[in-house]
C-alpha positions, 0 to 999 in steps of 0.5 A: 582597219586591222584585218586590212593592216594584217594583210600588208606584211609588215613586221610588229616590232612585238613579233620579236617577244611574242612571235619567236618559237622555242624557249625564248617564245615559251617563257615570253607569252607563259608568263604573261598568259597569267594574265588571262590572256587568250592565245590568239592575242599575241598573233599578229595583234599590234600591243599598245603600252599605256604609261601611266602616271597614275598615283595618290601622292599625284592628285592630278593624276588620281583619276588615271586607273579610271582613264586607262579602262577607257583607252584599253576599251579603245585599243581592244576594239581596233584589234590591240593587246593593250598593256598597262606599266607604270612609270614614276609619277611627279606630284608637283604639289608635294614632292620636295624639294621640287618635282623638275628634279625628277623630271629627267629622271622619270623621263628616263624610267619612261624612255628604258621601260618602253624600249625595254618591253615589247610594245609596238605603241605608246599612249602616254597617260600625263597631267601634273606639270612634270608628268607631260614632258617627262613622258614625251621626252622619254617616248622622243628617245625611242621614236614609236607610234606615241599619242598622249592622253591629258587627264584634264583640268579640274572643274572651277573652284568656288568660295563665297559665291566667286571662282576660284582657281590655283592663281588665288593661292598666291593673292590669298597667301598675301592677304592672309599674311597682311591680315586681311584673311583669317586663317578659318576664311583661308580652310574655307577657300582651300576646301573650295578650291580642288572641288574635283579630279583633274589638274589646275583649273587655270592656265598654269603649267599643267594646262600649258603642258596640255596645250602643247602637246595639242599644238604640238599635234601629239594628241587629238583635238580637243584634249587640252581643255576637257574637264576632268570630271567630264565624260567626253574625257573619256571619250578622247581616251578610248578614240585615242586607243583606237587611233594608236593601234591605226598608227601602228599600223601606219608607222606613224612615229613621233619624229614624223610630227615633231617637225620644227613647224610643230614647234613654232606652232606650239610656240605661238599658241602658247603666246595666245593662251598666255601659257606657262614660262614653264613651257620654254623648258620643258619645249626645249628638252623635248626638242632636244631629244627628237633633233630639232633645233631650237634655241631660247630667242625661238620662243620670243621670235616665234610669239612676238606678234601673236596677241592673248586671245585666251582669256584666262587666269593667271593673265586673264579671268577666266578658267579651264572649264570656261574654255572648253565650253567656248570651243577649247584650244581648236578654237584659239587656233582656229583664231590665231590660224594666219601664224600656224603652219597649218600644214602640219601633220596630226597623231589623227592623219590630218593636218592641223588646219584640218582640224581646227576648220571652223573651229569658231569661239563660241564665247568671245568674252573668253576666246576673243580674236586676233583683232579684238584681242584680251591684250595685244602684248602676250608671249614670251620675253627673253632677255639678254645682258651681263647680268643673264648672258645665256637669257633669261625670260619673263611673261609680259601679259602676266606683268605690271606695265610700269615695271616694264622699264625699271632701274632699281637698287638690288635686295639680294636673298643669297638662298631660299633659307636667306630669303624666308629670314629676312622678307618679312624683317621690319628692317629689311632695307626695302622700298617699292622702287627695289629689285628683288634678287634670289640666288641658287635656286636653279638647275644646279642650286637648289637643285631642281630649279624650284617655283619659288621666283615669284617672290612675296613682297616684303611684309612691309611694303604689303602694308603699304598697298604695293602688289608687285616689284621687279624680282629676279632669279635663276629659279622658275615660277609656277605657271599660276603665278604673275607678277614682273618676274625675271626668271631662268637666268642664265647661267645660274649662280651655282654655275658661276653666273653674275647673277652671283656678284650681285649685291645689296645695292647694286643698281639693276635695269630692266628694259623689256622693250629692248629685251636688256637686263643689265647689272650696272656696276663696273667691269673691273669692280665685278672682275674684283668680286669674281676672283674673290668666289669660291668654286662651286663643287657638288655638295651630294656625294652619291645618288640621284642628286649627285648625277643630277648636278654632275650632268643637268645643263643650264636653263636656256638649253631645257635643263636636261641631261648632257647625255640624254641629247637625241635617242637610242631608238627603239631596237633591243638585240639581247634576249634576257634568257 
């Protein structure tokens, strides 16, 4: 392919570092020739960057130095220079106050470090939640030959002879608070359950992010499901530096995949594995930076219909490392395949019916069909009302049926501090029957829109054997989390939205069927409060928080920055010396 490519005439955009004579030519291979890099690597070879989120403060991500050798050997062979750079790596388990702060900021390093440097394509090194969009958002503005690599779910965990997965924290976290758990059973199950490299081992965020981009038809199949730990990980990494350096050649960018079918792909597959309410977010600034059109109903739109056929955890039983082994996402597509556009181009130059041809479930128990489906109610809500003008969302697969049609007394926490106060207060005005309302953690907030929608239950209903209420915020829930959660609304109540009128007591209703959530209090009464709100000002005086909150747009829009709509393209006229 490459002495083929080599023939044709076309012009690596590398050629404008490495092909120049003169000064400018000298100091750019000099340099980089420190390296132990032979002469003739930098004539006519396409370069391939790697962007690697590799760090020890990203766990998921750990393994990554390992997974770029692999793509590297990949590269070399198909006639590529490839180079490895780093980009700020989002560690969603430790980074406070939340890693989606700094989600369009390392799309930023991202997008500016490819264009800056001469890289003719991109294989994006991604796994921790945040990791996925920011990279493909960054790579969207500059528009190159791009595949990502997903560094895989970690294998099941185990505590006393059950599986255990990222889902359990939250149900052990209420039954250690009611007792139920000794804190020496808590050690045992925490020392169960990352038993291995890798990401959640569940459908949360990092799983959905893996998926998407499959569905997306960004990387090549198979990649959202393979175990970490898994040597055919390695495998997809070195075919994906081959393929990338074929892509060059072939001019094959990311505007020509990211079309709007790819996105209503993506949409119904994420119905079908009931991913992450993340996903909405995150697919919403990746649209926004390639140019399509997208708008929060798409997601309802676009799933309602589609049924879980995916049977795992948090909506279902089962684990990431069960899927792989029932024939990974091919084979969810393969069986929703009458709702794909399965015209749609692949990074490998098929269509994605191509690929997904005779991809059959190989365990039904885990990959079931669109006849025989998990549960035929799965996707994505998005509702509508005065109390989220601009939407809001909640997952129904993951939710109580009876809590779907709900009127309720509100119990309003006007912060997370407000909140960690008074849940567990034995006079916390609370019964089962409550609505649950958490303010300010959203976009602008918190700021960051943290996990933290998923409320606990009040210690004192836990008592009495509740495990679900009605809860609703500006804020998101960890896509291993489950519950009859409301969340994304907008606009928030930092932005002045009416989820900040709302008061202990107010009656709330919720109507998923109708797709309503409505504040029932009088207009003139909330006309009253809203004259009596401060207006909001940015409390960060300088830095990164501070542009944050001056540029980050609502919830419904994908929270991303109002200038970084679209891109700059890949083209840099100034030389540096």
């Amino acid at each position: 392919m490459n002495k083929q490519a080599n023939t044709t005439g076309k012009k690596l955009r590398s050629s404008d570092w490495f092909g120049r004579v003169g000064k400018d030519g000298f100091i750019y291979r000099a340099w980089m020739k420190n390296q132990g890099i032979p002469a003739d690597m930098f004539r006519g070879k396409p370069v391939i960057g790697i962007c690697n989120t590799w760090s020890e403060l990203t766990p998921c991500n750990a393994h990554f130095r390992e997974l770029a050798e692999s793509v590297k050997r990949g590269v070399l062979e198909a006639g590529g220079l490839p180079v490895e750079f780093p980009v700020m790596s989002l560690g969603e388990t430790l980074m406070k106050p939340t890693a989606m702060l700094f989600r369009n900021l390392a799309s930023m390093d991202v997008e500016e470090s490819i264009r800056a440097n001469p890289v003719d394509g991109v294989i994006l090194l991604c796994g921790c939640d945040k990791t996925t969009p920011s990279l493909v958002m960054g790579a969207c503005s500059v528009d190159l030959p791009t595949i990502v690599v997903s560094g895989g779910p970690m294998l099941t965990g185990k505590y006393r002879g059950k599986s255990i997965g990222t889902s359990d924290v939250w149900r052990f976290s209420e039954d250690a608070r009611k007792g139920v758990m000794s804190e020496e059973e808590l050690n045992l199950a925490e020392g169960g359950m990352c038993r291995s490299r890798g990401h959640c081992a569940v459908m949360g965020t990092a799983s959905s992010m893996a998926s998407m981009v499959e569905a997306l038809g960004i990387t090549l199949p198979g990649n959202a499901a393979i175990p970490a730990a898994d040597a055919n990980r390695k495998v997809l990494a070195h075919l994906s530096g081959r393929r990338i350096v074929e892509m060059v050649w072939e001019g094959m960018k990311l505007s020509d995949i990211l079309t709007r079918p790819a996105f209503e792909n993506a949409i119904r597959t994420n119905a079908a594995i009931g991913g992450s309410t993340n996903f909405a977010i995150h697919l919403m600034a990746i649209a926004g930076r390639i140019g399509v059109e997208l708008e929060l109903e798409d997601f309802d739109r676009f799933s309602r219909g589609v049924p879980l056929v995916a049977n795992l955890q948090p909506s279902g039983q089962y684990f990431m490392e069960d899927l792989y082994y029932a024939g990974g996402l091919p084979a969810v597509m393969h069986a929703i395949e009458r709702y794909l556009h399965t015209d749609a181009l692949t990074v490998n130059g098929k269509t994605m019916g191509e690929n997904i041809v005779g991809c059959e479930s190989l365990d039904t128990t885990v990959i079931a069909t669109i006849e025989e489906p998990i549960n035929p109610i799965s996707g994505m809500v998005v509702l509508r009302g005065n109390l989220c003008e601009d939407g809001a969302v909640l997952k129904p697969s993951a939710a109580s049926p009876e809590l779907m049609q709900h009127t309720g007394r509100a119990v309003v926490f006007e912060d997370i501090e407000d909140y960690k106060r008074k849940i567990d207060d034995p006079k916390l005005d609370v019964d089962e029957t409550s609505v649950l309302v958490l303010k300010n953690v959203g976009p602008k907030g918190y700021p960051g829109m943290p996990e933290v929608g998923n409320m606990g239950i009040p210690m004192k209903l836990l008592a009495k054997g509740v495990t679900d209420m009605v809860r609703i915020s500006d804020g998101r829930m960890s896509g291993t989390g489950f519950g009859t959660v409301v969340l994304h609304v907008s606009p928030e109540a930092a932005a002045g939205g009416a989820l900040a009128l709302v008061v202990d007591g107010d009656l709330i209703r919720l109507d998923v069927a109708d797709r309503r959530l409505e504040l029932l209090v009088d207009e003139a009464e909330l006309a009253r409060r809203r004259e009596q709100m401060q207006p909001d000002t940015n409390p960060f005086p300088r830095g990164y928080a501070k542009l944050y909150v001056d540029h980050v747009e609502q919830a419904h829009l994908g929270a991303d920055f109002d200038f970084l709509k679209g891109g700059s393209g890949s083209e840099v006229s100034r030389d540096s010396h």
